[in-house]
MDTraj code that builds the backbone (N, CA, C; nanometers):
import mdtraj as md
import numpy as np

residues = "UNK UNK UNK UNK UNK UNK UNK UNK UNK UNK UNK UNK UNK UNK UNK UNK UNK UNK UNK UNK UNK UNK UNK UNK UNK UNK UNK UNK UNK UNK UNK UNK UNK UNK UNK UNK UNK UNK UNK UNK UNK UNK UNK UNK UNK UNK UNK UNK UNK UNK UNK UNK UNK UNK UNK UNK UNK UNK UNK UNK UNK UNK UNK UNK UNK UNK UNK UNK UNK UNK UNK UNK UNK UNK UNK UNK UNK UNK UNK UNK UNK UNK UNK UNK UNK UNK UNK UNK UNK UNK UNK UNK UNK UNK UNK UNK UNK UNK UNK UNK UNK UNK UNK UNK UNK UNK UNK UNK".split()
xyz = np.array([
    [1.6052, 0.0174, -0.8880],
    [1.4713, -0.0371, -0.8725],
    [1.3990, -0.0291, -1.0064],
    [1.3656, -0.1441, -1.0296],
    [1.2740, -0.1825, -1.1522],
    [1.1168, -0.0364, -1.1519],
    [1.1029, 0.0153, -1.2516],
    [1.0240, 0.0951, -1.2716],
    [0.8741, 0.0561, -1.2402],
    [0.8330, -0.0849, -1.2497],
    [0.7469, -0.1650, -1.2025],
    [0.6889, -0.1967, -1.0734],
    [0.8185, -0.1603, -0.9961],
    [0.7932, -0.1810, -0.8151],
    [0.7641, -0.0601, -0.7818],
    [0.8236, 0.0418, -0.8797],
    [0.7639, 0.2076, -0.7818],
    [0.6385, 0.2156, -0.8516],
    [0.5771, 0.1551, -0.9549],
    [0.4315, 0.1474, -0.9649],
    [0.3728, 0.1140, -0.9053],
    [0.4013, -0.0463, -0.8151],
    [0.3441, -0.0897, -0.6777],
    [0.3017, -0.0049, -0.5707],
    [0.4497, 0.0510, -0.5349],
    [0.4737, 0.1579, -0.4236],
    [0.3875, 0.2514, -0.4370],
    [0.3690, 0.3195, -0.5413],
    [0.2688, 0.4229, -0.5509],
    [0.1510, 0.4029, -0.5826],
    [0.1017, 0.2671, -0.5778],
    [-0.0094, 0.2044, -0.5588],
    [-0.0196, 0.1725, -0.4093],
    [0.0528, 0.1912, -0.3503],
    [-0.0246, 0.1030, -0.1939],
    [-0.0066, 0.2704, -0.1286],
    [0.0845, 0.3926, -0.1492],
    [0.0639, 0.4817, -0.1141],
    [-0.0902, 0.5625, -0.0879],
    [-0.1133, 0.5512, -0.2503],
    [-0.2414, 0.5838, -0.2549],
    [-0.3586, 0.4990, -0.1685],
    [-0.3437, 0.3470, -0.1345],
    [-0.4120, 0.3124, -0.0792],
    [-0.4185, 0.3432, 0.0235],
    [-0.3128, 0.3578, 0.1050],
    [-0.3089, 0.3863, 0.2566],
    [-0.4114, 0.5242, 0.2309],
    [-0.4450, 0.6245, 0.1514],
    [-0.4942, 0.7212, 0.1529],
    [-0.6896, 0.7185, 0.1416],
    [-0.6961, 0.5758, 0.0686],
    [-0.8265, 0.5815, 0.0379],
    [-0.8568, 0.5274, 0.0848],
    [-0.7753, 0.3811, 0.2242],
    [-0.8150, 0.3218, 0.2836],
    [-0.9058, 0.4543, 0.4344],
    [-0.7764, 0.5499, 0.4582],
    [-0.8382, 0.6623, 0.5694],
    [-0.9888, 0.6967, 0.5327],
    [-0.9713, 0.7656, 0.3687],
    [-1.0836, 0.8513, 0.3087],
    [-1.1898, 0.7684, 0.3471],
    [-1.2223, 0.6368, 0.3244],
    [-1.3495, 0.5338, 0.3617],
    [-1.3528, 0.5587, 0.5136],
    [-1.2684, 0.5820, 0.5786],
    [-1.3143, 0.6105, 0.7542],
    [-1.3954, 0.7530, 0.7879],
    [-1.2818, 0.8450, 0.7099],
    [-1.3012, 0.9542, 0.7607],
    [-1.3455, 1.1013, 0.6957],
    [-1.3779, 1.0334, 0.5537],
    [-1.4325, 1.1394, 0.4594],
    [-1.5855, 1.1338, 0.5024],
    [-1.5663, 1.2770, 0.5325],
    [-1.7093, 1.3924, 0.5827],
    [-1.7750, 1.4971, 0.4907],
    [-1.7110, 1.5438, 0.3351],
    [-1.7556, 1.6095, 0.2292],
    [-1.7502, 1.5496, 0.1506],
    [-1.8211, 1.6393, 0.0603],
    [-1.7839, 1.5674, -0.0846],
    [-1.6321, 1.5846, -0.1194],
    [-1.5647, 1.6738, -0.1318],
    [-1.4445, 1.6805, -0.1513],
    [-1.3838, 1.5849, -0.0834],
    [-1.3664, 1.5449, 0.0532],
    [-1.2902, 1.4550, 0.0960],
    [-1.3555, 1.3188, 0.0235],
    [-1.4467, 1.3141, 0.0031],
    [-1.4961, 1.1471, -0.0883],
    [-1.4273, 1.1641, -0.2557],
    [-1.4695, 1.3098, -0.2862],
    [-1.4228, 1.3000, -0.4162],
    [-1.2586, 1.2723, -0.4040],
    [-1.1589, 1.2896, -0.3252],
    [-1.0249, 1.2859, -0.3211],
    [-1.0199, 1.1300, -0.2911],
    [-1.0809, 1.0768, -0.1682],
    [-1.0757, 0.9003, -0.1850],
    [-1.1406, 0.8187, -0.3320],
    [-1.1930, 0.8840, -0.3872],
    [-1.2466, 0.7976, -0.5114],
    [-1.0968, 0.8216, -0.6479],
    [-1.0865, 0.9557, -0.6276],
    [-0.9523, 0.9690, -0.7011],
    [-0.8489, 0.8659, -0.6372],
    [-0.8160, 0.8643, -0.5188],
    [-0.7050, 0.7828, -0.4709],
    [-0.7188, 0.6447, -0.5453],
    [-0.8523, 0.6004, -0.5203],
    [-0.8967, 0.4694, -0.5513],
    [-0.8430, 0.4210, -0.6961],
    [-0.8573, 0.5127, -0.7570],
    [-0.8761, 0.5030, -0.9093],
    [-0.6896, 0.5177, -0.9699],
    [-0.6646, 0.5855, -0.8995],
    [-0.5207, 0.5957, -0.8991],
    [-0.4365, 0.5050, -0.8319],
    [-0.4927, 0.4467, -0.7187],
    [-0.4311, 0.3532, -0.6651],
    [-0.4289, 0.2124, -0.7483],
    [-0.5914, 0.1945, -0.8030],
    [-0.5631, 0.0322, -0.9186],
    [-0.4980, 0.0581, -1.0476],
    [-0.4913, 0.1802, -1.0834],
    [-0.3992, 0.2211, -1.2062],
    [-0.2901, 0.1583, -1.2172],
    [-0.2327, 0.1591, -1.0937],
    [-0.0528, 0.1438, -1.1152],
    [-0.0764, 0.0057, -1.0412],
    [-0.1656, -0.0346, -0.9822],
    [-0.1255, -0.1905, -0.9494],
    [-0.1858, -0.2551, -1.0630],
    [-0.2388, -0.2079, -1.1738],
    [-0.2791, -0.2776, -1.2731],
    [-0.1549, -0.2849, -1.3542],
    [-0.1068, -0.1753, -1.3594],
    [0.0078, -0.1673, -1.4754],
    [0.1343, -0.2402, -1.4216],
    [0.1813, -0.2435, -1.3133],
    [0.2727, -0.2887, -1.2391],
    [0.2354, -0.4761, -1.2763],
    [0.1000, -0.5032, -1.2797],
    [0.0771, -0.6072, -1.2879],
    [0.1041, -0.6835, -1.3732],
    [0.1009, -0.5962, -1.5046],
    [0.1427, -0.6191, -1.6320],
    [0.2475, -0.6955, -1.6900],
    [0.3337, -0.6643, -1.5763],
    [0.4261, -0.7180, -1.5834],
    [0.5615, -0.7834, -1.4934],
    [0.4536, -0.7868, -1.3800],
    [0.5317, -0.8677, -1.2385],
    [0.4213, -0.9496, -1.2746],
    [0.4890, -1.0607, -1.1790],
    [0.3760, -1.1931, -1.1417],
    [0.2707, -1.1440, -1.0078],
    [0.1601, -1.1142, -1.0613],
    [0.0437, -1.1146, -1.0095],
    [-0.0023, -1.0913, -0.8425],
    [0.0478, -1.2263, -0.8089],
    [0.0463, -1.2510, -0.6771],
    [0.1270, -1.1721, -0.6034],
    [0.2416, -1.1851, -0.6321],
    [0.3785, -1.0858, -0.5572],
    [0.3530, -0.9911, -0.5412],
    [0.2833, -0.9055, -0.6615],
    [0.2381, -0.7338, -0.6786],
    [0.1441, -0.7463, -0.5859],
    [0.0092, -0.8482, -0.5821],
    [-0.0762, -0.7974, -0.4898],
    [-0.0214, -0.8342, -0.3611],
    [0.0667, -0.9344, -0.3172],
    [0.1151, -0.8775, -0.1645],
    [0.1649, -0.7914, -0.1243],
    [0.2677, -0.7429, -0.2226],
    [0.3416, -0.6487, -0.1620],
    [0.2608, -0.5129, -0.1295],
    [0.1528, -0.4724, -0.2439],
    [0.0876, -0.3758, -0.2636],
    [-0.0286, -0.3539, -0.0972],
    [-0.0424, -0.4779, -0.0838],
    [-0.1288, -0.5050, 0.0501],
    [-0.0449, -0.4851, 0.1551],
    [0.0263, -0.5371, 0.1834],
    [0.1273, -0.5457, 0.2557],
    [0.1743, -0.4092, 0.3083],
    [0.2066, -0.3183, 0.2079],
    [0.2509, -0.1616, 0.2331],
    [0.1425, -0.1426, 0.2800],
    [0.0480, -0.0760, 0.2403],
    [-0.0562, -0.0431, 0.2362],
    [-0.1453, -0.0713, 0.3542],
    [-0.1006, -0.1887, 0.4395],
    [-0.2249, -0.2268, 0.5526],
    [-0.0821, -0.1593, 0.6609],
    [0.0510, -0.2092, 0.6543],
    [0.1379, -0.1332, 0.7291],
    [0.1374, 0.0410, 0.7518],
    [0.1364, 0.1214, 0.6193],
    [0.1124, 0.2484, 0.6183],
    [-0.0605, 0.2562, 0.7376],
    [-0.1396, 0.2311, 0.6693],
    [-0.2388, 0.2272, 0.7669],
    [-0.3049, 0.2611, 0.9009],
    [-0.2213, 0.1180, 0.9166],
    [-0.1867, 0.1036, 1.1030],
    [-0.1242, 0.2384, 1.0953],
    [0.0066, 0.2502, 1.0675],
    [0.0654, 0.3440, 1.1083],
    [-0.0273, 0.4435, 1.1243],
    [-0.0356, 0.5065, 1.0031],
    [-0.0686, 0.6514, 1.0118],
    [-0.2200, 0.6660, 1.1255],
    [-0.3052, 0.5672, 1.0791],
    [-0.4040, 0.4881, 1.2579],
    [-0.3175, 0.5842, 1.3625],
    [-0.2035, 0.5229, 1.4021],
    [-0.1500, 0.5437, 1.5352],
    [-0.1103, 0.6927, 1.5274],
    [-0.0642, 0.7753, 1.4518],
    [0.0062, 0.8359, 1.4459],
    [-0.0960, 1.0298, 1.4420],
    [-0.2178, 0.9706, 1.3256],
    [-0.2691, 1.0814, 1.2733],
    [-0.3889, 1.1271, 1.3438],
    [-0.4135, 0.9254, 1.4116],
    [-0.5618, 0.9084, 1.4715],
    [-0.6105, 0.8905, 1.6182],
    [-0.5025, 0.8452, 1.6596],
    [-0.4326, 0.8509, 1.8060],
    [-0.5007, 0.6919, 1.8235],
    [-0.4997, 0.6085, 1.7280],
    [-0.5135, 0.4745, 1.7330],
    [-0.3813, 0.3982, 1.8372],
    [-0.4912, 0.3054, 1.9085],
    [-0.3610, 0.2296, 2.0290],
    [-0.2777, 0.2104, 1.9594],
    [-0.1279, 0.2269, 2.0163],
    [-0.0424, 0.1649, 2.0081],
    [0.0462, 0.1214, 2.0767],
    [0.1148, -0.0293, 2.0191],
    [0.1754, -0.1061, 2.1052],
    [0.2979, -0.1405, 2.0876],
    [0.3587, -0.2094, 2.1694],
    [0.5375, -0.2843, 2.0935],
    [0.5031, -0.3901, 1.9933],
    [0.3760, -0.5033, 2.0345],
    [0.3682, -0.5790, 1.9830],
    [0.3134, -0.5439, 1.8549],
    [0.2622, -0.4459, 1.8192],
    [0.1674, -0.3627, 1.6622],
    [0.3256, -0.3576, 1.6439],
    [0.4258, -0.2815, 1.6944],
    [0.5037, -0.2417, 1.5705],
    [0.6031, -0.3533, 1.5297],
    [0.6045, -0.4592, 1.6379],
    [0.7075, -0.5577, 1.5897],
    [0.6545, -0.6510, 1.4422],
    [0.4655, -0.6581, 1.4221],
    [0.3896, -0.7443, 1.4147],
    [0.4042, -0.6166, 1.2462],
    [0.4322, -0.5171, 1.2475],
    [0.4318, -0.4240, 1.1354],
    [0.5343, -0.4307, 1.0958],
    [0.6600, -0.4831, 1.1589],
    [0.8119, -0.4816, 1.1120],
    [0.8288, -0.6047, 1.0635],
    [0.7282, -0.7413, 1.1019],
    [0.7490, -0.8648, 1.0717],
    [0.6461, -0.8616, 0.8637],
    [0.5539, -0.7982, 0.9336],
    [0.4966, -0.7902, 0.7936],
    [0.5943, -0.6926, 0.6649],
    [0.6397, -0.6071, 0.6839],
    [0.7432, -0.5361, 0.5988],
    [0.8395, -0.6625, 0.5701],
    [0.9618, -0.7203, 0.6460],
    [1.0204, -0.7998, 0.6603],
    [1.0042, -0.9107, 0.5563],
    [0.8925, -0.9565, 0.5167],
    [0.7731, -1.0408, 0.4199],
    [0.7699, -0.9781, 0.2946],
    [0.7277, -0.9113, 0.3194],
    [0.7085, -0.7953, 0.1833],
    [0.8305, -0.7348, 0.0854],
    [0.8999, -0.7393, 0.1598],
    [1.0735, -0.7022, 0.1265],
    [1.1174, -0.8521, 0.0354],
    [1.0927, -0.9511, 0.1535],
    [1.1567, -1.0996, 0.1196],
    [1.0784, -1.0688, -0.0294],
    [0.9631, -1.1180, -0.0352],
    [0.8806, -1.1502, -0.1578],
    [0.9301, -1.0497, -0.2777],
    [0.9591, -0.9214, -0.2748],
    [1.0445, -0.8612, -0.4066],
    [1.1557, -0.8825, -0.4369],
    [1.2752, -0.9057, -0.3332],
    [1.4167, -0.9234, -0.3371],
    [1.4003, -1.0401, -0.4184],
    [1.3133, -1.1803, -0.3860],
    [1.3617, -1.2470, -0.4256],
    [1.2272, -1.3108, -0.5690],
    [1.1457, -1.1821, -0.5952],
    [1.0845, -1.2327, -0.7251],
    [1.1653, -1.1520, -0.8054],
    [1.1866, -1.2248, -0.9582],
    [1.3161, -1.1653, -1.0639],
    [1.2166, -1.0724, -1.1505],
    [1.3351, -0.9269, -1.1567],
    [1.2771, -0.8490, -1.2597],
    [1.2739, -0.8753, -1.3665],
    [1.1910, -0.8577, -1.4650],
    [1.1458, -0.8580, -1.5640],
    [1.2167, -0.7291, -1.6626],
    [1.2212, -0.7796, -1.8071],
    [1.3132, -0.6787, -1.8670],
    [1.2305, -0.5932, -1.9674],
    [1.2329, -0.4580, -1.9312],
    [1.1225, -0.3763, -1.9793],
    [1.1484, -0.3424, -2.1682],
])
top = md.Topology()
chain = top.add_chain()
for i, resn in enumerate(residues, 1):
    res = top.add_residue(resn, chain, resSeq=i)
    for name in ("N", "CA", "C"):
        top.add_atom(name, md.element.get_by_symbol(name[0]), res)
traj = md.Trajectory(xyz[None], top)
C-alpha cells in the first residue's frame, strides 16, 4: 500500500473520532481532543492530497469515515441497527475499495 492511502486512512480514522466529539463532547477536554482530531484529521487528507487525485482522496476519506461512524453509532451508542444499515455500509465500502484499486499510484 502506497504510503499516501494510509494517510487517507488515518485521516478518516480521525474523523470518525471528531465526527462523535461534535455529538458528544461535554468538557473541555473532550472538545479540546475533537479539535485535535480535526486538525489531525485535514493534515493527512491534505498531504495525501498532494499527491492522489483530489476527488478519489476525498471519497474515499468520506466514505470510511461516514461508515466508521454509523458503525461505532451502533455499536458505542446503541444507535438502531439494521440488516439493511449494514448491507447499505458494505455497499458503500464496496465503492470506496472500487475507487482506490482502480485509481493508479503515484510514484513517490
Amino acid at each position: 500500500m502506497n504510503i499516501q492511502w494510509l494517510k487517507v486512512i488515518i485521516a478518516a480514522f480521525f474523523e470518525i473520532g471528531w465526527v462523535i466529539g461534535l455529538k458528544h463532547a461535554d468538557s473541555v477536554m473532550e472538545w479540546a481532543g475533537t479539535v485535535i482530531a480535526i486538525i489531525i484529521s485535514f493534515y493527512y487528507l491534505i498531504m495525501a492530497g498532494q499527491k492522489l487525485p483530489a476527488g478519489t482522496v476525498y471519497a474515499v476519506f468520506v466514505g470510511i469515515g461516514t461508515a466508521g461512524t454509523v458503525l461505532a453509532g451502533m455499536i458505542f451508542f446503541g444507535e438502531a441497527a439494521s440488516v439493511e444499515k449494514l448491507l447499505l455500509i458494505g455497499v458503500l465500502l464496496v465503492g470506496v475499495i472500487g475507487l482506490k484499486v482502480v485509481t493508479p499510484e503515484e510514484e513517490e
